[in-house]
C-alpha positions as CSV (number, residue, x, y, z in Angstrom):
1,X,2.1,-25.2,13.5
2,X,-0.8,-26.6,15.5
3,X,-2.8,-28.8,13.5
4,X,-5.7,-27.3,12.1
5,X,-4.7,-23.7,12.5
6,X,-3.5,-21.8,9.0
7,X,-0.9,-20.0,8.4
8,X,-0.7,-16.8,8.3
9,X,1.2,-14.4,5.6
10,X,1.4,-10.8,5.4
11,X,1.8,-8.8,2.3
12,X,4.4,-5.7,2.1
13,X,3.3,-3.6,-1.5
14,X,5.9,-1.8,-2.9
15,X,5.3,0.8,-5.6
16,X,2.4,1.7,-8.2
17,X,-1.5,1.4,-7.4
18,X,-1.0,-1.6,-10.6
19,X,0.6,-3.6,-8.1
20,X,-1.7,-2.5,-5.2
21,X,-4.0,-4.7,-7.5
22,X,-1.7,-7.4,-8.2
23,X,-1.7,-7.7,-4.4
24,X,-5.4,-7.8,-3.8
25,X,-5.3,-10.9,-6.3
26,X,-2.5,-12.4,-4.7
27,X,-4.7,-12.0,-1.1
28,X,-7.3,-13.8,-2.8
29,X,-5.5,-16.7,-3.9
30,X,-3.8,-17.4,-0.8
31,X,-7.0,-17.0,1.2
32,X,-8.6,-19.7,-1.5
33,X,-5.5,-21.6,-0.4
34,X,-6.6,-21.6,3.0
35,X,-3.8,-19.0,4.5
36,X,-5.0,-16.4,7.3
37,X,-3.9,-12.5,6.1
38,X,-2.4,-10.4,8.8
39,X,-1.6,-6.7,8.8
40,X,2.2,-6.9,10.7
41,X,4.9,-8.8,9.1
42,X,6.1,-9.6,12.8
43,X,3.0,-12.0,13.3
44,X,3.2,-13.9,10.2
45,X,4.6,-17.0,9.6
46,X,5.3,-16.0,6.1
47,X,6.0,-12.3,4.3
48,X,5.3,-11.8,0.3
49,X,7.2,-8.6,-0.6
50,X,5.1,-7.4,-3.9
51,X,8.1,-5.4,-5.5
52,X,8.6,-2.6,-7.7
53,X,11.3,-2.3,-10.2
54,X,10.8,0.5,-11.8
55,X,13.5,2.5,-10.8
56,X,16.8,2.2,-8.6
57,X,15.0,4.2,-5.3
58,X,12.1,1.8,-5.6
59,X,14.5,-1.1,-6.4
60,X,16.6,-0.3,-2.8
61,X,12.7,0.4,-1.6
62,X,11.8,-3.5,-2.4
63,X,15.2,-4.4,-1.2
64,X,15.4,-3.1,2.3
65,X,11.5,-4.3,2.3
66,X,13.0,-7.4,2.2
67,X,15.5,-7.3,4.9
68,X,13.4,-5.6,7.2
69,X,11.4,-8.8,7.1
70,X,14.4,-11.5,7.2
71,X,15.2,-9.2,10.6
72,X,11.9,-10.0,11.9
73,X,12.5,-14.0,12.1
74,X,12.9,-14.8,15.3
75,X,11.0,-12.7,17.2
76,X,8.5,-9.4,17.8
77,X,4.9,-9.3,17.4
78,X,2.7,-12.4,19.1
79,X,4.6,-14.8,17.7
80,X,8.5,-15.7,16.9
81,X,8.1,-13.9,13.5
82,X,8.2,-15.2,9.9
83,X,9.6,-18.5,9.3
84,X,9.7,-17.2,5.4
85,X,10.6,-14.3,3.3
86,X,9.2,-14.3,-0.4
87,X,9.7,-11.9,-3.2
88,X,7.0,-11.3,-6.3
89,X,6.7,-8.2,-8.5
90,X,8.6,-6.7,-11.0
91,X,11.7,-6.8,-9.3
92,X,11.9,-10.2,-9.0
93,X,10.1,-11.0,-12.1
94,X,12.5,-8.5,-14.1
95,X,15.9,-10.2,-12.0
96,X,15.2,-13.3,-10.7
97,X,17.6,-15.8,-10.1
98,X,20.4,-12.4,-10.2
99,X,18.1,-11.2,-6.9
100,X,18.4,-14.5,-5.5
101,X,21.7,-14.5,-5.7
102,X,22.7,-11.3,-4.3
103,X,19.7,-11.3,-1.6
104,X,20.3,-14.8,-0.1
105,X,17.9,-13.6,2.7
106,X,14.7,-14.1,0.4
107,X,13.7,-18.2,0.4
108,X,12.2,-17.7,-2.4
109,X,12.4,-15.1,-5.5
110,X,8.8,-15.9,-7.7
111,X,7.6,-14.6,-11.0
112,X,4.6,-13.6,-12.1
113,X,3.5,-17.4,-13.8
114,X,3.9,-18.3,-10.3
115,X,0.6,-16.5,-8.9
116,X,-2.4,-18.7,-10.2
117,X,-0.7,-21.2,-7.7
118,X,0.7,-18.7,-5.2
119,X,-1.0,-20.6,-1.9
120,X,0.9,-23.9,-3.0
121,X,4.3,-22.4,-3.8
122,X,4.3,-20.8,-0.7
123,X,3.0,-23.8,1.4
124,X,5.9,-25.8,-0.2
125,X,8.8,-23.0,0.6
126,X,6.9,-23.2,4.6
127,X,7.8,-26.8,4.2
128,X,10.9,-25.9,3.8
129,X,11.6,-26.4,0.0
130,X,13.5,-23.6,-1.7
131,X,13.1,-23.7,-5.2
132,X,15.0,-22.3,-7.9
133,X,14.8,-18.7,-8.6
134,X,12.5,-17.5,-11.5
135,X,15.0,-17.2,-14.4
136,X,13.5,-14.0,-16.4
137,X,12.3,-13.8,-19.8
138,X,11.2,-10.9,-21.8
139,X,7.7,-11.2,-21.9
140,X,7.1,-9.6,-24.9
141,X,8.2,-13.1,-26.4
142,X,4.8,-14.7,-25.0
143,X,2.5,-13.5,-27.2
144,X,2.1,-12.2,-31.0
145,X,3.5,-9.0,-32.2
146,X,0.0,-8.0,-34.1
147,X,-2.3,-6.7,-31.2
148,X,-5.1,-8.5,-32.9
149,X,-3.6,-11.7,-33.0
150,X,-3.3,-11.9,-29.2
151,X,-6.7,-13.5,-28.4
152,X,-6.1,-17.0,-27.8
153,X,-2.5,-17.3,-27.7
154,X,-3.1,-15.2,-24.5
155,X,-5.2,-18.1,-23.2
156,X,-2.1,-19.7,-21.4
157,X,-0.3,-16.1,-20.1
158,X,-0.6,-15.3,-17.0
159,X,-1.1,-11.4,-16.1
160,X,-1.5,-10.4,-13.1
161,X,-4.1,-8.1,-12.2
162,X,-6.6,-10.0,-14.6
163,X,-7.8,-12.6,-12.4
164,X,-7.2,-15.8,-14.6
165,X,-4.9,-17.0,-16.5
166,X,-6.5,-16.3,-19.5
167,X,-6.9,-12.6,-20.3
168,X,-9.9,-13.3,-22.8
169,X,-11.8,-15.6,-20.5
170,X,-15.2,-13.4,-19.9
171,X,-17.6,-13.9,-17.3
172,X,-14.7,-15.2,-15.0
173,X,-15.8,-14.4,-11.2
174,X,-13.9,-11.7,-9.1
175,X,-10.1,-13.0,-7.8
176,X,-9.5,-10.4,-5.5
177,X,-9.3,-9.1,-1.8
178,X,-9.4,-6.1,-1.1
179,X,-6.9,-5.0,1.5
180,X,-7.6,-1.1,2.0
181,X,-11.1,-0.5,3.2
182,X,-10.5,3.0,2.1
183,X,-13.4,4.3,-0.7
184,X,-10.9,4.9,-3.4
185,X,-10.4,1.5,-5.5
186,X,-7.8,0.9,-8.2
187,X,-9.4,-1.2,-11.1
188,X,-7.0,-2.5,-14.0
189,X,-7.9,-2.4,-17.2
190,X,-5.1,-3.5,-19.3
191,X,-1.4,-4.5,-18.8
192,X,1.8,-4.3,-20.3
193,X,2.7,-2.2,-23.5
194,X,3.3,-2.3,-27.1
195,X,5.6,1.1,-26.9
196,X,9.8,0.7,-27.3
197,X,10.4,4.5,-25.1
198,X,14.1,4.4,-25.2
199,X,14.2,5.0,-21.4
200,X,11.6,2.2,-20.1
201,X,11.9,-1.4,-19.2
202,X,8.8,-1.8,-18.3
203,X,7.5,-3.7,-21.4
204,X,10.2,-6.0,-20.7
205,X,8.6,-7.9,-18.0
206,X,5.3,-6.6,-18.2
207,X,5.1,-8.0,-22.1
208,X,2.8,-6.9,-24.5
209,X,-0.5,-5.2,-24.0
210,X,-3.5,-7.1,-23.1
211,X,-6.5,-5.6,-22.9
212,X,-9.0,-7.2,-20.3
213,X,-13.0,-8.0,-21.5
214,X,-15.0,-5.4,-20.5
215,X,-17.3,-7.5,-18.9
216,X,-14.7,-8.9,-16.4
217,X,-14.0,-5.2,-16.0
218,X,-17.9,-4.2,-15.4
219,X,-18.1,-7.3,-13.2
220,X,-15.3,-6.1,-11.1
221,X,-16.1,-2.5,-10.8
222,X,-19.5,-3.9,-9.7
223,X,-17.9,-5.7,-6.6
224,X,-15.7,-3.1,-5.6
225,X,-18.9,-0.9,-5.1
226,X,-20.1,-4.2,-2.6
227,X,-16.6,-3.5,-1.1
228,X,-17.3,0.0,-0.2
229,X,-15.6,1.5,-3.3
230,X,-16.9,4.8,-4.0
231,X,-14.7,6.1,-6.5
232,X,-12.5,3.8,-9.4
233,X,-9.6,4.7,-10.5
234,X,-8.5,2.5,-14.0
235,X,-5.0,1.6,-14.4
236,X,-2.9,0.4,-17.0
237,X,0.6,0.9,-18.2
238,X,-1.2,2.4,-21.1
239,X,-4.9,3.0,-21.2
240,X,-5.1,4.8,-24.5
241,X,-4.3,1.6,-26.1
242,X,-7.3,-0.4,-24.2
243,X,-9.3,-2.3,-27.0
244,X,-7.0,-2.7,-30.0
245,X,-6.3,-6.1,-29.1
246,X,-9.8,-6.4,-28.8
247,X,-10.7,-4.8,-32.4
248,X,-12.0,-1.8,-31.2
249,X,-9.9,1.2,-30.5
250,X,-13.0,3.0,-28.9
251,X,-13.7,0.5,-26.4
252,X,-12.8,2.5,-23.5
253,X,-14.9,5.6,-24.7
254,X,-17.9,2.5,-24.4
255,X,-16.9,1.5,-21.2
256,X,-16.4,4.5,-19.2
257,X,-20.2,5.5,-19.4
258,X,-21.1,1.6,-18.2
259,X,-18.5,2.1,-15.6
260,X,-19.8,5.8,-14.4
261,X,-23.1,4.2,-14.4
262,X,-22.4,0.7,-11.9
263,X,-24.7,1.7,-8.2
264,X,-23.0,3.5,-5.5
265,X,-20.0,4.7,-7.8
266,X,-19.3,8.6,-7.9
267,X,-16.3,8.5,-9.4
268,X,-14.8,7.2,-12.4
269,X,-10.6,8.5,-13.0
270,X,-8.6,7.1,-15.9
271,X,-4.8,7.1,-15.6
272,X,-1.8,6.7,-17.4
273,X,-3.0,8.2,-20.9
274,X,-0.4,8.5,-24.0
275,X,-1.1,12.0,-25.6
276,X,-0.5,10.6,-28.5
277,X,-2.6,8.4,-28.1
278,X,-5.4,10.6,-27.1
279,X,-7.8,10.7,-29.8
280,X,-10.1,13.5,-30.4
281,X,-13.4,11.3,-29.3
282,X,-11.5,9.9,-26.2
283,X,-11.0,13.5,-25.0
284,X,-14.4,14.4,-25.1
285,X,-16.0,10.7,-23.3
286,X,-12.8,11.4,-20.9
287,X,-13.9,15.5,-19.6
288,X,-17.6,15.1,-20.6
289,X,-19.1,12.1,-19.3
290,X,-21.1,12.3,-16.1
291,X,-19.6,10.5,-13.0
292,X,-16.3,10.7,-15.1
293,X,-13.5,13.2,-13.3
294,X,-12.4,15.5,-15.4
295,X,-8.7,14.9,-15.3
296,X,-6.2,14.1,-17.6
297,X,-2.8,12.1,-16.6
298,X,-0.9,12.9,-19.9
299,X,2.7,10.8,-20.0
300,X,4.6,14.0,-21.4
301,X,8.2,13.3,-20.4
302,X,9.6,16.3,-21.9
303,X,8.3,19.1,-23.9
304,X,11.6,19.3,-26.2
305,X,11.1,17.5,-29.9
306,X,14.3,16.9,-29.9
307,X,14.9,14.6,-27.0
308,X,11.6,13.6,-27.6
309,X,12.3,11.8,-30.5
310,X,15.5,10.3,-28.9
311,X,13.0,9.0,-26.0
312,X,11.4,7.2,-29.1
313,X,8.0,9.7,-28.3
314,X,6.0,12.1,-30.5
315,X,4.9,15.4,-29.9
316,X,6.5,18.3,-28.5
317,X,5.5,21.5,-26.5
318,X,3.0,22.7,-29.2
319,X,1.3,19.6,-29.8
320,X,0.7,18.9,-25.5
321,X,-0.3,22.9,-25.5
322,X,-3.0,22.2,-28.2
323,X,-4.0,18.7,-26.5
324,X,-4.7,20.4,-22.7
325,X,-6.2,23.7,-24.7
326,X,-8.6,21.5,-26.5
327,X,-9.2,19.5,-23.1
328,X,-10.1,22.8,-21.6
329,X,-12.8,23.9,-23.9
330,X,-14.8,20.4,-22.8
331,X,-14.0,20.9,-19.3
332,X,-12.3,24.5,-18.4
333,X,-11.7,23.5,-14.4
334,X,-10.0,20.1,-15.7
335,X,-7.5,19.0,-13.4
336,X,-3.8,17.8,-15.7
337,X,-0.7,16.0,-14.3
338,X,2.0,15.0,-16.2
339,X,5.5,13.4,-15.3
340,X,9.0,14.9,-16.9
341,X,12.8,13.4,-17.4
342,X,15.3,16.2,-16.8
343,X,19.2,14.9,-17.9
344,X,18.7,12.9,-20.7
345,X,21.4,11.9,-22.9
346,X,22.0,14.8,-25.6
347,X,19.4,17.5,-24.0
348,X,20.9,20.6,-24.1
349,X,20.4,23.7,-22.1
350,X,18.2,25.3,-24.8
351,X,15.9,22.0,-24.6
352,X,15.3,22.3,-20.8
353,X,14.7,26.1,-21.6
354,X,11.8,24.5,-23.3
355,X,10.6,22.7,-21.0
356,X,10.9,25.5,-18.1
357,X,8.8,27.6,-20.8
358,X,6.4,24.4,-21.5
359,X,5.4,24.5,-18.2
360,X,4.8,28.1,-17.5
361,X,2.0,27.7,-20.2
362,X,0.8,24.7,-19.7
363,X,-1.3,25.3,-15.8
364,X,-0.7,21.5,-14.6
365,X,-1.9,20.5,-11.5
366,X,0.9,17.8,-10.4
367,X,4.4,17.7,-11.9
368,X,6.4,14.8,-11.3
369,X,10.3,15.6,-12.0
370,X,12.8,12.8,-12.0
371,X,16.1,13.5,-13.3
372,X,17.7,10.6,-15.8
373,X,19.3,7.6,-15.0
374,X,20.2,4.3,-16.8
375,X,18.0,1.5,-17.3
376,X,19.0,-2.0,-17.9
377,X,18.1,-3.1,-20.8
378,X,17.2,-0.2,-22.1
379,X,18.3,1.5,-25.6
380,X,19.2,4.9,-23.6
381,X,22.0,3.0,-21.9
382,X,23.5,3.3,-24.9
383,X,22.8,6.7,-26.4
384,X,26.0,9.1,-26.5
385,X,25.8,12.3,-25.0
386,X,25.4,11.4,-21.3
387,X,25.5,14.2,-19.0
388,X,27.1,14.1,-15.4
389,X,25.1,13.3,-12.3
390,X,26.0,16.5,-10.8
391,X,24.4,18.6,-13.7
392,X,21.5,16.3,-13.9
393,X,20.7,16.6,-10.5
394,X,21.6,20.9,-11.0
395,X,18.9,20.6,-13.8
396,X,16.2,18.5,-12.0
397,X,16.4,20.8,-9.1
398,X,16.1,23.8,-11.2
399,X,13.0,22.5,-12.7
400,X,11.4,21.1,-9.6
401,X,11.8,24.6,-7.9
402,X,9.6,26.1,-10.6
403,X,7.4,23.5,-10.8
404,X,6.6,24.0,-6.5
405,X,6.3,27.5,-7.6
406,X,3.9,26.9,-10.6
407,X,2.0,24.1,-9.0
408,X,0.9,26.2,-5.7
409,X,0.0,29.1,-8.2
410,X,-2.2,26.9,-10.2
411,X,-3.9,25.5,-7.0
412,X,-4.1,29.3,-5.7
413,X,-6.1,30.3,-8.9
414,X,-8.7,27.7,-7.8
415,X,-9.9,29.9,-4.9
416,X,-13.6,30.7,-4.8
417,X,-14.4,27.7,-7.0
418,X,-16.6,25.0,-5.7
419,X,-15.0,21.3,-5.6
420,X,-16.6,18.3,-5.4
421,X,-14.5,16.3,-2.5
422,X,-15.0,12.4,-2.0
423,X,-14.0,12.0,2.0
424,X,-11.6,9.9,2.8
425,X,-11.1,10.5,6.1
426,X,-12.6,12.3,9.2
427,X,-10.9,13.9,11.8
428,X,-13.0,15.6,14.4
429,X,-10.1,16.7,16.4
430,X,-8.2,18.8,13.9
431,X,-7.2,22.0,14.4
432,X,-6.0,24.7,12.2
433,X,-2.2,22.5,11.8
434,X,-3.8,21.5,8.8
435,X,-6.0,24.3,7.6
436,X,-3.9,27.4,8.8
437,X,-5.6,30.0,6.8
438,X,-9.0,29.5,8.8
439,X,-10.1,31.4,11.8
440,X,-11.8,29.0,13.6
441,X,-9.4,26.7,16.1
442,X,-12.4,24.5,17.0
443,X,-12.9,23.7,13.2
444,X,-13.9,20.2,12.4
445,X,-12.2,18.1,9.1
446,X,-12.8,16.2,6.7
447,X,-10.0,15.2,4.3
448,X,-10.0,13.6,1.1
449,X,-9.4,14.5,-3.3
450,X,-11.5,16.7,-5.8
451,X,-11.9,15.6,-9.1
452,X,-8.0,17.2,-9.9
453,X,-6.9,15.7,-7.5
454,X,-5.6,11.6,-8.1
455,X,-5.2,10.2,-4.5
456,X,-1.4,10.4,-3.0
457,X,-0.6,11.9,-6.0
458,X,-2.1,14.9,-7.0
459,X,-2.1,17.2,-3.0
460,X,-5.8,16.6,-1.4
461,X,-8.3,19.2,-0.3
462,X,-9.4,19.4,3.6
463,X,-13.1,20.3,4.5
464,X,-14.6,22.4,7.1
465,X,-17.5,21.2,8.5
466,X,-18.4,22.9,11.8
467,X,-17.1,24.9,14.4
468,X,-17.8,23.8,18.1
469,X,-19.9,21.0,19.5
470,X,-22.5,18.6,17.3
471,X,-22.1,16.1,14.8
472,X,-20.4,15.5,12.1
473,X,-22.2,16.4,8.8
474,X,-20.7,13.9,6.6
475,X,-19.1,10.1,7.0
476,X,-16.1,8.7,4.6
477,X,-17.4,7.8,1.0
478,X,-19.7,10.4,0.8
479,X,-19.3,13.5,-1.9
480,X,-19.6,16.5,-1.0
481,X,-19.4,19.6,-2.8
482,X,-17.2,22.2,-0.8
483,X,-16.0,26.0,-1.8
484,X,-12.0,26.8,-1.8
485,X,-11.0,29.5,0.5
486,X,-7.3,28.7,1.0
487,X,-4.7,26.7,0.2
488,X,-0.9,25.1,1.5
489,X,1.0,24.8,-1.5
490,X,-0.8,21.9,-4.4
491,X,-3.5,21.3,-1.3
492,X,-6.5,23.0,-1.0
493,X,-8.4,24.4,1.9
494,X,-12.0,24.4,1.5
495,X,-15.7,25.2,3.5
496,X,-18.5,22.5,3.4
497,X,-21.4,23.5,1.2
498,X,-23.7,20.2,0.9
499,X,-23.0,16.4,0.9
500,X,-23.9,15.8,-2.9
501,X,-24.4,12.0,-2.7
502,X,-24.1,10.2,0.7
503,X,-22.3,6.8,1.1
504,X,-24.6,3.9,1.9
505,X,-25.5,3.3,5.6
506,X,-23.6,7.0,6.4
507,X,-20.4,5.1,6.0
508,X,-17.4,2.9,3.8
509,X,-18.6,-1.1,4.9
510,X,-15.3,-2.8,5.7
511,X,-14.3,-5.2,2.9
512,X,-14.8,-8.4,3.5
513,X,-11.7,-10.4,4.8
514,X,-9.7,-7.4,4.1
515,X,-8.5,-7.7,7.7
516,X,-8.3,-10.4,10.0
């Protein structure tokens, strides 16, 4: 390395938008730390793999991420390709020295204490140093048991996503980079989670849940509007339970108005809600609140009591019927997603009848259908009545079939209504491959989500906006209001009506740094 010139790392994210955050803070450090971000892995001198280890398809996911950078060493791109291969994330916080072990390729396998110093432990394994691999802990053990108690004995944890190293420091300025210039901003609220699901690891080496101040919060939102951040979407492994470390379990009904309120934000979408969880007064801040989307992401699972209860949940079919009825009457176009485990340990065909007849009542927007499998570390490992991969996979396709089925219904009920689109994207060029139920072949695009709609989650709405020569009427980050006239399965095809609330300077601004 010439003397003088910086080294340059790229950064692969695997998995949730949670880690899409944990990135940007990761960016930040190492640009702090004097490093140079590049987009390709082939011109970098070092690769941080943010993992996921969630699941065993996003496990392999992380773990071919991996190799596919160890491949590059030696050459492609502009230079002779990375001289080092680092793994962070939940995969190697959860495994650790276990990954290291088995993935020899990786020089180094980091935790999550590792990322306040992130630019110096990666300096050191450029050097040439290979230190030990993390050796995991369950992170729970870091910090009280009482929610309340967790103030200042959070004051040495380190959680990524928050910025610092303490979770209660307030006022603490902004540690992030953004690397998607894109008007859609994930903004983390909390982390980790006090629940003991009987399926999940996640608490395991996410620990507890923190809740962050709600003026790093506000002061964050703030800068993501600077960045070109139109619409915020908070994240969490459990927002319900946002203030009760704080002692005030209606904190985030107080926050989501100041949030909805910050200049140049349109739109405000919470995520990842318990329905147990959901108290009557959240419901109403949630699908009342101006600038707030009117959209509920309710972690049902199943709609059986029964396996239910051995999931370690509450509720059941009637209770989540209730919840999205009484959602409804605030907001009756609300959009509702939900994900569901087919297979578990001791569900019986009558239970999945339940759910098949759950669904068919319950109008959700997005289904997500994942069919059961073991968890390490996890009390449903152990549970008796295990069911055979073949009939869990007969019972997950058998649900996903009607939920395709439901899901396009739902989206075709929504013709003639008027959405309210934030653009994402622009594509003067289209033609009807992408709105086929239109007439006109010289139809201009626009693409982006309606309030139902999360981003890359939820299907996506296309816009007319002219037919022929001229202009284009509208510019990424602005809202437009648009009327449905068609639609290709959960997406819908709409017609421009006006451009509610235009993005500043007819355009997204780049985020600074966010690409070299």
């Amino acid at each position: 390395m010439p003397a003088g010139q910086a080294h340059r790392v790229a950064l692969v994210t695997l998995g949730c938008s949670r880690n899409e955050v944990d990135s940007e803070e990761l960016a930040a450090r190492l640009a702090a730390g004097g490093f140079a971000l590049v987009d390709d892995a082939a011109d970098a001198d070092a690769v941080l793999v943010n993992t996921c280890g969630f699941v065993d398809v996003a496990k392999k996911d992380s773990i071919d991420a991996l190799l596919a950078a160890d491949g590059l060493r030696g050459g492609g791109g502009s230079g002779s390709g990375p001289q080092a291969v680092v793994a962070v994330g939940c995969l190697a916080e959860r495994y650790g020295a276990e990954l290291a072990e088995s993935l020899p390729e990786a020089d180094a396998i980091l935790g999550f204490d590792a990322y306040p110093d992130i630019a110096d432990r990666l300096s050191a394994v450029l050097a040439g140093n290979r230190p030990a691999a993390h050796v995991p802990r369950d992170r729970r053990s870091l910090l009280p048991i009482s929610p309340v108690d967790r103030g200042a004995a959070a004051a040495g944890v380190v959680v990524p996503g928050h910025g610092t190293h303490a979770p209660t420091s307030v006022g603490a300025a902004v540690v992030r980079r953004r690397l998607d210039d894109g008007p859609v901003a994930a903004l983390k609220i909390s982390s980790g989670c006090d629940r003991r699901c009987s399926f999940c690891a996640i608490p395991s080496f996410r620990g507890s849940h923190v809740s962050r101040p709600p003026q790093d919060i506000l002061a964050e939102a703030e800068w993501l509007a600077g960045q070109g951040a139109r619409e915020l979407v908070l994240v969490s492994e459990n927002s319900t339970s946002y203030g009760k470390d704080l002692g005030d379990l209606r904190a985030l009904e107080k926050l989501l108005p100041q949030l909805a309120a910050t200049p140049g934000i349109v739109r405000v979408r919470t995520v990842y809600l318990q329905p147990a969880e959901t108290r009557p007064t959240l419901l109403e801040v949630l699908l009342t609140t101006p600038g707030v989307a009117p959209y509920l992401d309710l972690s049902f699972q199943h709609a059986s009591p029964t396996v239910l209860r051995r999931m370690r949940r509450f509720g059941g079919s009637a209770d989540f019927l209730d919840l999205l009825r009484r959602g409804r009457a605030f907001a009756p176009a609300l959009g509702a997603r939900s994900n569901f485990i087919v297979g578990f340990p001791g569900e019986t065909p009558e239970d999945l009848d339940v759910l098949a007849d759950f669904l068919e009542q319950a109008e959700l927007d997005a289904i997500g259908i994942f069919g059961y499998s073991d968890e390490d570390g996890t009390e449903a490992v152990g549970l008796p009545g295990k069911l055979p991969e073949a009939e869990i996979e007969d019972r997950r396709a058998r649900i996903a079939d009607l939920v395709e089925q439901l899901t396009a219904a739902r989206a075709e009920r929504r013709v003639g209504e008027t959405v309210e689109v934030l653009v994402e994207e622009i594509d003067p060029d289209a033609t009807l491959e992408r709105g086929a139920t239109l007439d006109a072949a010289t139809a201009r695009f626009a693409y982006g989500s309606a309030a139902h709609q999360q981003r890359d989650a939820d299907g996506a709405c296309s816009v007319r906006l002219s037919a022929g020569a001229g202009d284009v009427p509208v510019a990424v980050g602005d809202l437009v209001a648009a009327r449905v006239v068609g639609t290709e399965g959960v997406d819908l095809v709409t017609e421009l009506v006006e451009v509610v609330d235009r993005a500043r300077g007819g355009s997204v601004p780049v985020a600074a740094g966010a690409r070299p």
